[in-house]
N, C-alpha and C positions, 0 to 999 in steps of 0.2 A: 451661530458659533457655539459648538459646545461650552459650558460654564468653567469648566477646567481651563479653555484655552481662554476664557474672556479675564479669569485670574490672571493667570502667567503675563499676558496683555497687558493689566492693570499693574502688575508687579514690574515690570521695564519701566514702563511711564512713569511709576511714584520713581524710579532710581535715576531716571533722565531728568526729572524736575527740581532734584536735592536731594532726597529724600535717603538715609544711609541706611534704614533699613523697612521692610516692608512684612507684615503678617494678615493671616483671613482667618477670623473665628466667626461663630455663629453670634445674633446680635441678642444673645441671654447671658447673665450671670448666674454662675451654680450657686447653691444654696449658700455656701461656707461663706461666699462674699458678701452676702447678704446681712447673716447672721453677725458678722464679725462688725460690719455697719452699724448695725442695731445695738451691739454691744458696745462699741465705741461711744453710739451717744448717749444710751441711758446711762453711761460711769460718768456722761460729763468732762470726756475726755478732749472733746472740742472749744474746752473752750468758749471764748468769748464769740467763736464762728458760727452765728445763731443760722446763719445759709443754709449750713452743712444741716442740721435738721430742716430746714423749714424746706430741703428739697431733696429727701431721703428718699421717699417713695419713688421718684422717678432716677434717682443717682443710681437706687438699685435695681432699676428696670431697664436696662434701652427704649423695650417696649412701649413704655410711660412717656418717655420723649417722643417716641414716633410708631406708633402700632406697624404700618407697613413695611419698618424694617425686620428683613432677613439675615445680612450678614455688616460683619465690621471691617472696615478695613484700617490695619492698626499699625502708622506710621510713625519712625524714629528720624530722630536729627542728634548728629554725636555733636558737644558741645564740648568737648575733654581740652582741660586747659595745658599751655606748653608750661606753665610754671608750677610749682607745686605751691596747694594752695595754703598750707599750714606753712609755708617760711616767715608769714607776717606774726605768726604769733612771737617769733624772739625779736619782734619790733615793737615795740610799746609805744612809741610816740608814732608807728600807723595805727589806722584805722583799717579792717578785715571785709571787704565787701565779699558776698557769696562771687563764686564765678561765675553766675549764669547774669548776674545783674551789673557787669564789668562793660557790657556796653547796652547798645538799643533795648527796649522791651521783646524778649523775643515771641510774643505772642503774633508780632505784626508782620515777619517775616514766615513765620511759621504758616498761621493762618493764610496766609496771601498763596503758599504751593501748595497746603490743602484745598483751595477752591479753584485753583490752576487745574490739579488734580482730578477734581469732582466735576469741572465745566468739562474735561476731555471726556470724564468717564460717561458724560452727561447725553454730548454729542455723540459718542461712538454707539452706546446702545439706548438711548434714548430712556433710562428710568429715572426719575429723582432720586436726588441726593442731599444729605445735612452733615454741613462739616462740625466738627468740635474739636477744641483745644481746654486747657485746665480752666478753665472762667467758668466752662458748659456743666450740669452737675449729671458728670459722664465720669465712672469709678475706672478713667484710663490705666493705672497697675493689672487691674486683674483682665481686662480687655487686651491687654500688649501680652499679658503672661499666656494666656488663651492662645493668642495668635503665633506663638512662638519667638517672640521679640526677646526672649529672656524670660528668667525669673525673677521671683520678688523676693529680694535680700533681707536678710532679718532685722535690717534698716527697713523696711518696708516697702522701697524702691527697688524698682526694675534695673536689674543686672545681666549685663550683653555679654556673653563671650568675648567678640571683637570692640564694646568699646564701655567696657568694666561700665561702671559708675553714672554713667555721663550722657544720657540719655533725655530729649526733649520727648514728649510725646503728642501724637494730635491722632484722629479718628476721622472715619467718613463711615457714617452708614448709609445703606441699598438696602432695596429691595431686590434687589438682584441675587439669586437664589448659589451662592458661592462654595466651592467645596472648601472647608477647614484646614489651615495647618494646625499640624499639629505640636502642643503647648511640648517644649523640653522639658526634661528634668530638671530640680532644683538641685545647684551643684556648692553652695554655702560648705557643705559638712559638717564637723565643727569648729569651724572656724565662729567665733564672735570678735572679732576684732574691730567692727563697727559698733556693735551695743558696749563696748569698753571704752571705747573714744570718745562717747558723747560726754562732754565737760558738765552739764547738769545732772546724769543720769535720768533723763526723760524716757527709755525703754522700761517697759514692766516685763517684758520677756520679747522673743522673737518674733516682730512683727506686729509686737505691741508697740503702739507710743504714748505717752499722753503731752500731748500738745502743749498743754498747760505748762509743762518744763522744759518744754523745747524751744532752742535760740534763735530760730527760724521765726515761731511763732511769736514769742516775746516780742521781738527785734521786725516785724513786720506786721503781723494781723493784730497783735494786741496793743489797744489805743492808751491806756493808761498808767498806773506808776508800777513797775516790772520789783516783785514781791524783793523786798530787801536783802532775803536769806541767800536767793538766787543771784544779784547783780556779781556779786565780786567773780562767778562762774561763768560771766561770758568774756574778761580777758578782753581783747581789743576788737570783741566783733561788734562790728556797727550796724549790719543787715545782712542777717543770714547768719549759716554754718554750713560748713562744707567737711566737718570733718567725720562722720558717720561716712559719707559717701568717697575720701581721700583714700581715707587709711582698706580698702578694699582692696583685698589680692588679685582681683580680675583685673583691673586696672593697670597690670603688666602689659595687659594685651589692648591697652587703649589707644590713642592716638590723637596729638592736637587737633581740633577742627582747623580745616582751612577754611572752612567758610567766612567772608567777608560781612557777612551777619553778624557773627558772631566771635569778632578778634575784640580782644580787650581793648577799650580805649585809656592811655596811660594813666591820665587822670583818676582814674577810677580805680585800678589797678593797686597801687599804695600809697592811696591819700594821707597828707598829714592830719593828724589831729587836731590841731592850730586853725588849719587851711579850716575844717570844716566845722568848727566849732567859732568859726569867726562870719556864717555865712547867716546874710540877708533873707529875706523872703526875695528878693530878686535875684539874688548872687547863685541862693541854690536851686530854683528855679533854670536858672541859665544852664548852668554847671552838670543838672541832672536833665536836661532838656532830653526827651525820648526813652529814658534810662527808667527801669523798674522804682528803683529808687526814691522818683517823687512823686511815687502814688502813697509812701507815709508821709510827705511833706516835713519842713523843716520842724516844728515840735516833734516830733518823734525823733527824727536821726539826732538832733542833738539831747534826746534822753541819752539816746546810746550812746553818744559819742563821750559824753559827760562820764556816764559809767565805765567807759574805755578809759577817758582818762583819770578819775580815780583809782582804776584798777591798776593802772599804768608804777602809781609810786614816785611817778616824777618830779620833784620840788620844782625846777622851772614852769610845770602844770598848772603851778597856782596859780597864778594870774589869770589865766587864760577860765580859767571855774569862777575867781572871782569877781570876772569882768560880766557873768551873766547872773549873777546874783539878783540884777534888777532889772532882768528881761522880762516882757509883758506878759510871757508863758507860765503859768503857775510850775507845768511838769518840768518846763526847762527849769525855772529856780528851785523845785525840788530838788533838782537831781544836780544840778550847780551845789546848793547844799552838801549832798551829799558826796560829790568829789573834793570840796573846800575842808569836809572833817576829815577824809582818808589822808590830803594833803598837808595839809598845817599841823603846826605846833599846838599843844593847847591852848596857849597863853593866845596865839594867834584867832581859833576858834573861839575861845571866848569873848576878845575884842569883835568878831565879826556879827557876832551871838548880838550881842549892845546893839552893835548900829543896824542890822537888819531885822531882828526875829520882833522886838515890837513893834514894828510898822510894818509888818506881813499881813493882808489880810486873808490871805490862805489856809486854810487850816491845816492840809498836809504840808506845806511848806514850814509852818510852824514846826509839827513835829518832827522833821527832817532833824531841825537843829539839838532837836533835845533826844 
């Protein structure tokens, strides 16, 4: 079968399995992506994300992954929620979960029609195949932009005509010698309406991030006390931000996923603060069973939620900060701390000062109070 027609072939079958959209570029990255890689981690911009270098060489290579591949095949899933996702910010007593971690992990649906995909492609013409999704250290932005899936918004995410913002992505490479589609134009203009919306200003310019300021990474990859100057800028988000990728004009032209993968589950949707500032190592375990969410486990969400609700301003709050003042988590009584001063009265904060801060054996939790 001609290569042309084993494409066209493989482009039906990724749309029969799930799959909303489908692109073929060659299994190299041009130089720019490389370069910008490189620049990325010698500034330090990653972060406490020591992966992201320790597997550079091959994130910038396909080849490095697998020398015998030829071509990519560069698969989307729309994920576009029916609710707008910034309505929770005039909620303060919610909590903000990203929308893509509203329900199951989607890596496991995802994955599971990538190798659906790769066993057909597998059988019909008989070559090896290697699936990847985001975990794999596969630079999927500039791979989907290659293949014509979009471009890459000056958020740094891939942007669809047909479904703005809101794009999963996953990959299968071949050695199957594949003709290219060809990569769109970038259709951004001047619009910046995503590097304005980010609440820490984490862009250094278009396309630039540094991680280090972003609420995504704070609120997810980074494990320890989220820099003071920055807390009162994440507002009620507890994991994630969505609003770089909300406030996007293409997203006129999006559409709810019906996918049953991936409908919100309510719970998750707009949790109280209460709710989950009151939860167990089993409770949230339960609660987040399958859900992105409890790969930070309960020390980290209740950093943030802690931070949500100091940020919140709500005098009925305090209790609920004061109640974890003597959790066995140093970061949670940090950051208990540090909603107890946003909250209280002085007179209040310094009675609390008395009865906790000399019998802290923390040493950051010490200085929280002072």
């Amino acid at each position: 079968m001609p290569a042309l027609a084993i494409r066209e072939a493989i482009r039906r079958e990724a749309l029969a399995v799930g799959f909303d959209q489908v692109g073929f570029a060659r299994a190299r990255l041009p130089g720019t992506a490389r370069r910008e890689l490189s620049e990325f981690l010698a500034l330090g911009l990653h972060g406490d994300m020591g992966w992201m270098a320790e597997t550079a060489l091959r994130r910038g290579d396909p080849k490095e992954l697998w020398p015998e591949a030829a071509s990519v095949v560069a698969l989307g899933l729309n994920y576009g929620p029916s609710l707008d996702p910034l309505a929770l910010a005039a909620r303060p007593d919610r909590g903000r979960i990203s929308v893509y971690a509203r329900n199951r992990d989607y890596h496991d649906p995802l994955k599971k029609r990538l190798k659906r995909l790769a066993r057909w492609m597998h059988e019909s013409w008989g070559a090896p195949v290697k699936v990847f999704v985001d975990t794999a250290p596969v630079m999927e932005k500039p791979l989907a932009e290659l293949a014509g899936l979009g471009w890459r918004g000056k958020h740094t995410n891939i942007v669809s005509r047909e479904f703005g913002s809101w794009l999963f992505l996953g990959e299968i490479l071949t050695p199957l010698d594949l003709p290219p589609d060809l990569p769109g134009p970038g259709l951004c203009g001047s619009c910046r309406r995503c590097l304005d919306a980010c609440p820490t200003r984490a862009f250094l310019g278009e396309r630039r991030l540094d991680a280090r300021r972003c609420v995504s990474y704070l609120t997810i990859e980074h494990k320890g006390h989220i820099p003071a100057e920055i807390r009162p800028l994440l507002g009620n988000r507890v994991y994630g931000c969505d609003d770089c990728l909300a406030v996007c004009p293409w997203n006129r032209f999006a559409r709810p996923t019906r996918d049953p993968d991936y409908q919100p589950r309510p719970a998750l949707t707009e949790p109280r603060l209460a709710d989950l500032a009151g939860l167990d190592a089993a409770a949230f375990a339960e609660i987040f069973r399958g859900s992105p969410v409890k790969r930070i486990g309960r020390e980290r969400l209740l950093r943030n939620v802690l931070i949500a609700i100091g940020n919140g301003g709500e005098g009925d709050a305090l209790p609920i900060a004061r109640g974890l003042l003597g959790d066995p988590s140093p970061l949670i009584r940090a950051m208990a701390v540090w909603a107890v001063r946003r909250l209280a009265d002085p007179a209040e904060v310094a009675r609390l000062r008395r009865e906790w801060a000399e019998h802290e054996s923390d040493a950051e939790v010490r200085a929280e109070w002072y």
